[in-house]
N, C-alpha and C positions, 0 to 999 in steps of 0.2 A: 354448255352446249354452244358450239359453234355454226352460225348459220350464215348463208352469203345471200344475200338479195341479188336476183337480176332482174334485170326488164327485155321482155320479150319485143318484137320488132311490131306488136300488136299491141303496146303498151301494157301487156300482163305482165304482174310482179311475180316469179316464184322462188322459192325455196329450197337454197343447195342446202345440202347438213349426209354427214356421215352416217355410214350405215350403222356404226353404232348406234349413235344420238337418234336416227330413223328407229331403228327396232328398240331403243328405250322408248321411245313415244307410243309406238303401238304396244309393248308390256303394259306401259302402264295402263295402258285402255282396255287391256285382256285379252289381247292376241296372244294365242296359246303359241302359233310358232317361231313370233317374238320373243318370247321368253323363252323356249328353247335353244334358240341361237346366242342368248346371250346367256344364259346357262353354260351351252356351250365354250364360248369366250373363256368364261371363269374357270373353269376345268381346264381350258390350252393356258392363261396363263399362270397357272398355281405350279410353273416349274417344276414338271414331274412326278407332281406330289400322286398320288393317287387314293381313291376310296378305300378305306378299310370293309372287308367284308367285314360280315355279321358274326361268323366264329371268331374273327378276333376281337371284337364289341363283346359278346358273349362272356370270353374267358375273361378281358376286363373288369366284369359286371359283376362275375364269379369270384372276382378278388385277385385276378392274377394280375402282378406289377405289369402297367401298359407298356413297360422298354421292353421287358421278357415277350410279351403278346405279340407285339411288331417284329422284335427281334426275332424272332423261332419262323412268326409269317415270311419274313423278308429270305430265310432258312442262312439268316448270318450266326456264327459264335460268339460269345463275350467277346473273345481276343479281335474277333474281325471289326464287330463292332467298337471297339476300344481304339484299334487302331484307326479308320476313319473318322471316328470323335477326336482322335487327338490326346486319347485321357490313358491307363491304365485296365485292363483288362479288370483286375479285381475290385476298382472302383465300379463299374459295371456290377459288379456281381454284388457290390454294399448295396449299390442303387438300386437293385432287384429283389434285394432280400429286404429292402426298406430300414438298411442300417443305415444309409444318409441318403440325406433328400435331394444334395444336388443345386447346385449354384444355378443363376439363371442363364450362365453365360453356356456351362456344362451340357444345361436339357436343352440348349440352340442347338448345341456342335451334334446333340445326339439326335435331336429331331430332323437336323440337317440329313445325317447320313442316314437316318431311318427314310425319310422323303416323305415326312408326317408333318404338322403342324404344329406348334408349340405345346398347342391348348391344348391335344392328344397327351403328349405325357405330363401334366403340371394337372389337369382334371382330378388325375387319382391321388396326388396331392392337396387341392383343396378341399375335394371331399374328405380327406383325413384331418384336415385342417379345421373344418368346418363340426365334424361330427365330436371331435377335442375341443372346440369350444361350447359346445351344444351342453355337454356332457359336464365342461369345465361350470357353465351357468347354470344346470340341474343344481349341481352339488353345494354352490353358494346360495341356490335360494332356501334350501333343503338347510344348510344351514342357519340360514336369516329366519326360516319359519321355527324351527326348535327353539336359537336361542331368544324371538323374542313373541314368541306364543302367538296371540289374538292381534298384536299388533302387524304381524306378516301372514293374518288371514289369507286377505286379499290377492295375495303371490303366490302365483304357480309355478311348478316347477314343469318345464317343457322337455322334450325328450326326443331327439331324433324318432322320425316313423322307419318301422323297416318295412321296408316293398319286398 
């Protein structure tokens, strides 16, 4: 935070600082229309990106690949989408059908042209990632309790919850 001291012609000291760094001070005190404005802010500058509504959250939740969910919302083709990614249209279509996962460099150029965030399409990735290892340490403890009886009591085997 940047702030400039001056002195007044009555000897008072005050305090210049930018409207930012001003309405950070009052967010953090609990000024509701401080933190709107800087709310604000963030939203002008996320570069176009914009909110996903809720049916597209929805259909992701439901299992549909997040590139397809934006892609159909944005109302682009594989081939259009491919083409402003820079990639092949049927790679697109591996990536949507969960036949490959897609380099990290791949889900930028796609998230770019989608106007999404990274973490929007990589999310349904590590939840798949996540729920493969969940599943992968069920099945090792599940074997560690078999082969060594009363000795792997103690060890439970954990299990993704379904919501």
């Amino acid at each position: 935070m940047a702030v400039q001291f001056i002195k007044t012609e009555a000897g008072e000291e005050l305090a210049v600082l930018s409207r930012r760094d001003y309405d950070a001070l009052l967010a953090r005190a609990g000024d509701a229309a401080a933190e709107d404005r800087m709310s604000a802010d963030i939203v002008r500058a996320s570069e176009g990106e914009t909110a996903l509504p809720e049916a597209v959250w929805e259909k992701i939740e439901a299992g549909e690949h997040p590139i397809r969910a934006v892609r159909e919302w944005r109302g682009l083709t594989q081939a259009e989408l491919a083409q402003a990614a820079g990639i092949k249209q049927s790679y697109v279509s591996a990536l949507e059908g969960r036949l490959k996962a897609g380099s990290t460099e791949t889900l930028r150029r796609l998230a770019s042209a989608l106007r999404v965030t990274l973490d929007v399409l990589v999310a349904d990735s590590m939840v798949a990632a996540m729920t493969s290892l969940a599943q992968a340490a069920g099945a090792l403890i599940t074997a560690a309790q078999a082969a060594h009886g009363e000795d792997a009591a103690g060890v439970e085997a954990v299990t993704p919850a379904d919501d």
